[in-house]
C-alpha positions as CSV (number, residue, x, y, z in Angstrom):
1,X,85.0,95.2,82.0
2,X,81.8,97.2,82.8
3,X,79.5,98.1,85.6
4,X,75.8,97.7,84.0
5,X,73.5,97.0,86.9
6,X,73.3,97.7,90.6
7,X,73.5,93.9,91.6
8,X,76.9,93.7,93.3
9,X,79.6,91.6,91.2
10,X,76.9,90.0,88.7
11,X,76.6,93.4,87.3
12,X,80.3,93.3,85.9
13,X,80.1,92.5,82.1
14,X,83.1,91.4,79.7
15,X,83.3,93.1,76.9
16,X,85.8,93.3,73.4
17,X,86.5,96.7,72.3
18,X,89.0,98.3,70.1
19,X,92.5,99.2,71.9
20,X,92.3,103.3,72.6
21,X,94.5,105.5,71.6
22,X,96.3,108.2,73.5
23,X,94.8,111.8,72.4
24,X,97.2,115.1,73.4
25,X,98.3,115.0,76.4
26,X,97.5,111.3,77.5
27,X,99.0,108.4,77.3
28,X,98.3,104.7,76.7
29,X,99.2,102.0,79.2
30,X,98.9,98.1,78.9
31,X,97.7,97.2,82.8
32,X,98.6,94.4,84.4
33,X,97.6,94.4,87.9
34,X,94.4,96.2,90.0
35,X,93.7,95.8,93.4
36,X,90.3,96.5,95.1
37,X,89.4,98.4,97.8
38,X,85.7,99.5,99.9
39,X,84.7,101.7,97.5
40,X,84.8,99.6,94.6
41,X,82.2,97.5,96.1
42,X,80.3,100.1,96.8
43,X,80.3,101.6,93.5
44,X,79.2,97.7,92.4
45,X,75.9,98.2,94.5
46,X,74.9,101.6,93.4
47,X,75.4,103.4,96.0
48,X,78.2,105.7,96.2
49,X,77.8,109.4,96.7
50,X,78.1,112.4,94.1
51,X,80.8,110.1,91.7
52,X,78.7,106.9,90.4
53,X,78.1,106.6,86.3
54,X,76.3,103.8,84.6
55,X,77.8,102.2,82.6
56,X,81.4,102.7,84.0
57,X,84.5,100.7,83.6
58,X,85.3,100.2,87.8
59,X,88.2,100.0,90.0
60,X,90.3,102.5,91.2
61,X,93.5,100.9,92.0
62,X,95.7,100.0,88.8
63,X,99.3,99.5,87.3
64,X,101.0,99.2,84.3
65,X,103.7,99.7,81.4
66,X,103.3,103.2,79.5
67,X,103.3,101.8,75.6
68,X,102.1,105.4,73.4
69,X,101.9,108.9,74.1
70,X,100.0,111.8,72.8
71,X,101.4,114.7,71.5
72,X,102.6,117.3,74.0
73,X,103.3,114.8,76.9
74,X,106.3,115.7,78.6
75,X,108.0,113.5,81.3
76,X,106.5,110.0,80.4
77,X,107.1,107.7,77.7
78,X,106.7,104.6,76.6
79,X,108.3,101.9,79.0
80,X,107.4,103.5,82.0
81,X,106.0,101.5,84.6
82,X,103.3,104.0,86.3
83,X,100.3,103.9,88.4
84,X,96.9,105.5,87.9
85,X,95.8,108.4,90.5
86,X,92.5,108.0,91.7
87,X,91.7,111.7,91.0
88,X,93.9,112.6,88.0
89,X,92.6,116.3,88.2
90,X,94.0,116.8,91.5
91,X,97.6,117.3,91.3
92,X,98.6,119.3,94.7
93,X,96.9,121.4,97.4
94,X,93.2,120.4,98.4
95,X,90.3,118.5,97.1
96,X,88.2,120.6,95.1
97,X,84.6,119.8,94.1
98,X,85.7,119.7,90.5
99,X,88.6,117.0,91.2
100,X,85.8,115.0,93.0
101,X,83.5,114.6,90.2
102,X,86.3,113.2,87.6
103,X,87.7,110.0,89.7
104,X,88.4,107.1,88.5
105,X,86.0,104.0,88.5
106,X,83.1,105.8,89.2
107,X,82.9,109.6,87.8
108,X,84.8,108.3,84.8
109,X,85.9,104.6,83.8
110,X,88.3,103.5,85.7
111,X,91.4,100.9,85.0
112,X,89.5,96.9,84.7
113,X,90.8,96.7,81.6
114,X,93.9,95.7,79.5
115,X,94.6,98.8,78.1
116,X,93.5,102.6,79.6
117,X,93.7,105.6,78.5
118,X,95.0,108.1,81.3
119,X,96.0,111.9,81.2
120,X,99.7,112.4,81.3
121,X,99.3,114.1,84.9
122,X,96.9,111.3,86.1
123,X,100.0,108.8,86.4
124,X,102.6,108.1,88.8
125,X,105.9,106.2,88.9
126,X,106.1,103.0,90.7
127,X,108.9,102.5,93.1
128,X,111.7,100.5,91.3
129,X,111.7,96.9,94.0
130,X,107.8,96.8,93.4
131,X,106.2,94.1,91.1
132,X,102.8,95.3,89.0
133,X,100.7,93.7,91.9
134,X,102.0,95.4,94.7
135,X,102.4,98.7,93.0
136,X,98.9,98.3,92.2
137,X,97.6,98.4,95.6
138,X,99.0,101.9,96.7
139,X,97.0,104.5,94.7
140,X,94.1,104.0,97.4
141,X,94.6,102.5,100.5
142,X,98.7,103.4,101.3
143,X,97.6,106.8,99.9
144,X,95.2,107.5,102.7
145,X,96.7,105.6,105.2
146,X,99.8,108.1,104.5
147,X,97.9,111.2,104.1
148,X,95.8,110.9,107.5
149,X,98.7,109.4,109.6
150,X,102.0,111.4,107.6
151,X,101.4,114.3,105.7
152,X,98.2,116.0,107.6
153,X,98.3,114.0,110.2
154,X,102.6,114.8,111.3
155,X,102.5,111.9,113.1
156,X,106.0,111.8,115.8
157,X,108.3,109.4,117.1
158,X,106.7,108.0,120.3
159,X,103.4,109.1,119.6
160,X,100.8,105.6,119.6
161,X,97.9,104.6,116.4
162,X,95.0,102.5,116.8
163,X,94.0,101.1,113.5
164,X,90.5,99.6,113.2
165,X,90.9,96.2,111.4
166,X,93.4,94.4,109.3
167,X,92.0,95.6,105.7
168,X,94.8,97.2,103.3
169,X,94.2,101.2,104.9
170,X,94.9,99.9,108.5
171,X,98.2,97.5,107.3
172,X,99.6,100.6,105.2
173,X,98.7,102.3,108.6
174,X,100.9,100.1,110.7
175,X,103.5,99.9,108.6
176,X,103.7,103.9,108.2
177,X,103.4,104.2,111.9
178,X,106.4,102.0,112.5
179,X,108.7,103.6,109.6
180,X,107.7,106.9,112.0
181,X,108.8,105.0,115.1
182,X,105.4,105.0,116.6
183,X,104.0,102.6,118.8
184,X,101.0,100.9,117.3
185,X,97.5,99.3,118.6
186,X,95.1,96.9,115.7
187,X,92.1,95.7,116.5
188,X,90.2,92.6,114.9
189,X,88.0,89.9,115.7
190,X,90.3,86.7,114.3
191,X,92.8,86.1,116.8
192,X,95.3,85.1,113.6
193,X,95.0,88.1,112.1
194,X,96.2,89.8,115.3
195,X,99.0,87.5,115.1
196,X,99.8,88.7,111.4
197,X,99.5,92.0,112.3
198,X,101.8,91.2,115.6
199,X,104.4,90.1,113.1
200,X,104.6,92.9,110.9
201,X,105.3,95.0,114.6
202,X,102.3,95.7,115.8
203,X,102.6,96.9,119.7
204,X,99.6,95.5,121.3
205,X,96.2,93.6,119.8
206,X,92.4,93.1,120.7
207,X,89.9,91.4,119.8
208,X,86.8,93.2,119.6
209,X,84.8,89.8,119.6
210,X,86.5,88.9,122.8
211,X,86.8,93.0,124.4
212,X,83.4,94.0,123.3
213,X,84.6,97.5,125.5
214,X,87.7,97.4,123.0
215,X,88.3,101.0,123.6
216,X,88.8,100.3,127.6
217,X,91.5,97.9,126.8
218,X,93.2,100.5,124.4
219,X,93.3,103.2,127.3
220,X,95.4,99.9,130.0
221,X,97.3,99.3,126.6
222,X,98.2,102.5,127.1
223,X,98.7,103.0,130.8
224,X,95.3,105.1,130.7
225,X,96.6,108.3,128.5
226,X,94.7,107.0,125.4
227,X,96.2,106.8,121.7
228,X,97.3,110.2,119.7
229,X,95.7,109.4,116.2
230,X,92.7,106.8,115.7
231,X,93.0,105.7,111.7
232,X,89.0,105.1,111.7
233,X,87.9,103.1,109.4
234,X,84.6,101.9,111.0
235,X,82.9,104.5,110.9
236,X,79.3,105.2,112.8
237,X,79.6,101.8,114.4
238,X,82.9,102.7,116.1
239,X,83.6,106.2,116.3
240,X,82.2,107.1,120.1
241,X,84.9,104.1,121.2
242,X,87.5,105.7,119.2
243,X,86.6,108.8,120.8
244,X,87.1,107.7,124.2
245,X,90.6,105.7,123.3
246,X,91.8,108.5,122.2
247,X,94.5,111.0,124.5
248,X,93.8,114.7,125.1
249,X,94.9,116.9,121.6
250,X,94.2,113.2,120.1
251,X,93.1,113.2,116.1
252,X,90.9,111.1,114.9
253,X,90.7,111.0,110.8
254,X,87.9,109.6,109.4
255,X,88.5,107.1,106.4
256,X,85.8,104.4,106.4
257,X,82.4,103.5,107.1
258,X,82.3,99.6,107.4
259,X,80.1,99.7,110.3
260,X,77.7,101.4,108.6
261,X,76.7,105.5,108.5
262,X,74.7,105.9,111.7
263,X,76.3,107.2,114.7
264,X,75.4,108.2,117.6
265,X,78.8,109.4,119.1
266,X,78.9,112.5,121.4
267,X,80.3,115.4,120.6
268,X,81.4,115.7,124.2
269,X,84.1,113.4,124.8
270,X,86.1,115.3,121.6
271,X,85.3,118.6,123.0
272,X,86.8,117.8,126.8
273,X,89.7,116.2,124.6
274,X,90.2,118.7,122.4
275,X,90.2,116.4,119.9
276,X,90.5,116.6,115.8
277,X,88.3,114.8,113.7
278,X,89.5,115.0,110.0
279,X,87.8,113.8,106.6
280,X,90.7,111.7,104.7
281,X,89.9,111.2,100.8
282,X,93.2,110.0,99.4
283,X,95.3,112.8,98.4
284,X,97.0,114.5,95.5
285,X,99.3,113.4,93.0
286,X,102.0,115.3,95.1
287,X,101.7,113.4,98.0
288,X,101.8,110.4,95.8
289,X,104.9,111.1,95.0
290,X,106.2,112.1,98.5
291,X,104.8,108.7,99.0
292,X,106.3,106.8,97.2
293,X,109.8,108.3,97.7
294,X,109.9,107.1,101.4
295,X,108.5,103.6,100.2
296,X,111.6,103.4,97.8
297,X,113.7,104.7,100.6
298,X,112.4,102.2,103.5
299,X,112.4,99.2,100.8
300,X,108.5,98.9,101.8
301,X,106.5,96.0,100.6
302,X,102.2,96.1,100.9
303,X,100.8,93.0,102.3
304,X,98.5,91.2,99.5
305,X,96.1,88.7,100.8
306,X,95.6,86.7,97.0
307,X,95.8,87.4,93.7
308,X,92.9,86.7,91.1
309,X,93.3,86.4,87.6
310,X,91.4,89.1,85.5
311,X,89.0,86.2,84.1
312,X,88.0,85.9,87.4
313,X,87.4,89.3,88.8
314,X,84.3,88.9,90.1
315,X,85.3,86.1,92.2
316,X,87.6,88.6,93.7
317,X,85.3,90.7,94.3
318,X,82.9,88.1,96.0
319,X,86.3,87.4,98.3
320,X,87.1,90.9,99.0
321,X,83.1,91.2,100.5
322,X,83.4,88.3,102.6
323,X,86.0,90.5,104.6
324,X,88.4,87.1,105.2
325,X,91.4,88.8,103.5
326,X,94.2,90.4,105.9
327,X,95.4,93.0,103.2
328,X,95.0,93.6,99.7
329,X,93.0,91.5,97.3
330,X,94.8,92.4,93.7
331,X,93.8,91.5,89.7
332,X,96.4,90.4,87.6
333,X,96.6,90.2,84.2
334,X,100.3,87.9,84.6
């Protein structure tokens, strides 16, 4: 499939090509599952910054069975049961503006298809107890939930998360926080996806529907100290709340902007804090794989919402923008 138009899912277009071929260094892979995620939709509208292409191929998120290699790939062959990186360019360290500009889905075609072409180095392993549609949904969303809570973020034993919303960053969230042993806080504004999140360990719920000043019941939640990292995927809408739930040396890192891009959040409240606001973009391949290791490890299974089949991927798409799922919303090819 193809993004044509700027017109949300009508612009996706169906279309019967040839089956690539792996050049040097790549390899072929037969897909069977994708999974969507905020950016995709985005990317649907027109309006994503610095990495949107007409005509693209979209979606991010994908997995699948390796079935050719090029010459010169080393360490992959056909069999393999991999996932795409979102930036294959980007193997370890940080971000560079050159890694940016190739990711997949909008920069370069991404993985809606049956069969992609990838670089060797722009695939990953899946953990051995996953299926195609869970694996699918890690590349994105556990990536950055593990990157801002776990890798940059060293989040300890003890220490308390607020995660904003029940989407697939905020589950991977709570479910990294508790493999950490830390105590976690969820907000949303259906009182049975609280009760979903509840059962999958979270420490305390609100409902910012109910607790319009959801940031004052955060600070009781916490017998006034405030939380030590704020997973924000809100963004301009919510950011001066998560400032003021957070606890002094608190980090906040910056993922999401569902409430929109204005903000009008202080500056103050993170300076008498001493706060740490941090940009999260996914991360490298490396982390990927540190990643996935503990997920093996810890047996850990991502929470999918539904599953469409790939005929009907722009009904998942229509589902995934009505925000009514409570996790990931996956493409499957099975």
């Amino acid at each position: 499939m193809v993004v044509e138009g700027q017109e949300g899912p009508q612009s996706l277009v169906c279309q019967d090509v040839e089956q690539p071929q792996p050049g040097p260094g790549q390899v072929l892979v037969r897909m069977y599952a994708h999974a969507l995620n905020y950016r995709d939709l985005v990317i649907l509208a027109g309006g994503y910054p610095h990495n949107d292409t007409r005509p693209v191929r979209p979606v991010s998120d994908g997995a699948g069975e390796v079935v050719a290699v090029g010459a010169g790939v080393d360490g992959v062959q056909p069999g393999d049961r991999v996932m795409a990186h979102l930036s294959p360019h980007w193997l370890a360290g940080e971000l560079t503006t050159a890694a940016y500009a190739r990711l997949l889905g909008g920069g370069m075609d991404g993985t809606l298809a049956e069969y992609c072409v990838f670089e060797a180095h722009g695939v990953v392993s899946i953990p051995a107890h996953l299926r195609y549609e869970e694996a699918a949904t890690l590349p994105c969303a556990a990536l950055t939930a593990w990157e801002a809570l776990i890798r940059r973020g060293q989040l300890a034993p003890g220490q308390t998360v607020l995660l904003l919303g029940t989407g697939g960053v905020s589950l991977f969230g709570l479910q990294f926080a508790k493999m950490a042993g830390a105590g976690v806080i969820i907000t949303s504004k259906s009182n049975e996806k609280l009760q979903k999140a509840r059962a999958l360990g979270a420490d305390g719920c609100v409902n910012y529907a109910e607790t319009p000043d959801w940031d004052v019941e955060v600070r009781t939640l916490t017998h006034g100290r405030g939380v030590d990292h704020v997973l924000e995927t809100g963004g301009g809408g919510t950011l001066e709340k998560s400032i003021r739930a957070c606890a002094f040396n608190g980090q906040i890192s910056l993922v999401g902007v569902l409430t929109g891009l204005a903000a009008t959040a202080s500056p103050l409240g993170a300076i008498l804090s001493a706060l740490r606001l941090q940009g999260i973009y996914v991360a490298s391949r490396a982390a990927f794989e540190a990643m996935n290791r503990a997920i093996e490890h810890r047996q850990l299974r991502p929470v999918i919402d539904r599953v469409f089949p790939f005929e009907e991927a722009a009904a998942a798409y229509e589902y995934f923008a009505s925000a009514q799922h409570f996790g990931k919303v996956v493409i499957s090819h099975q």
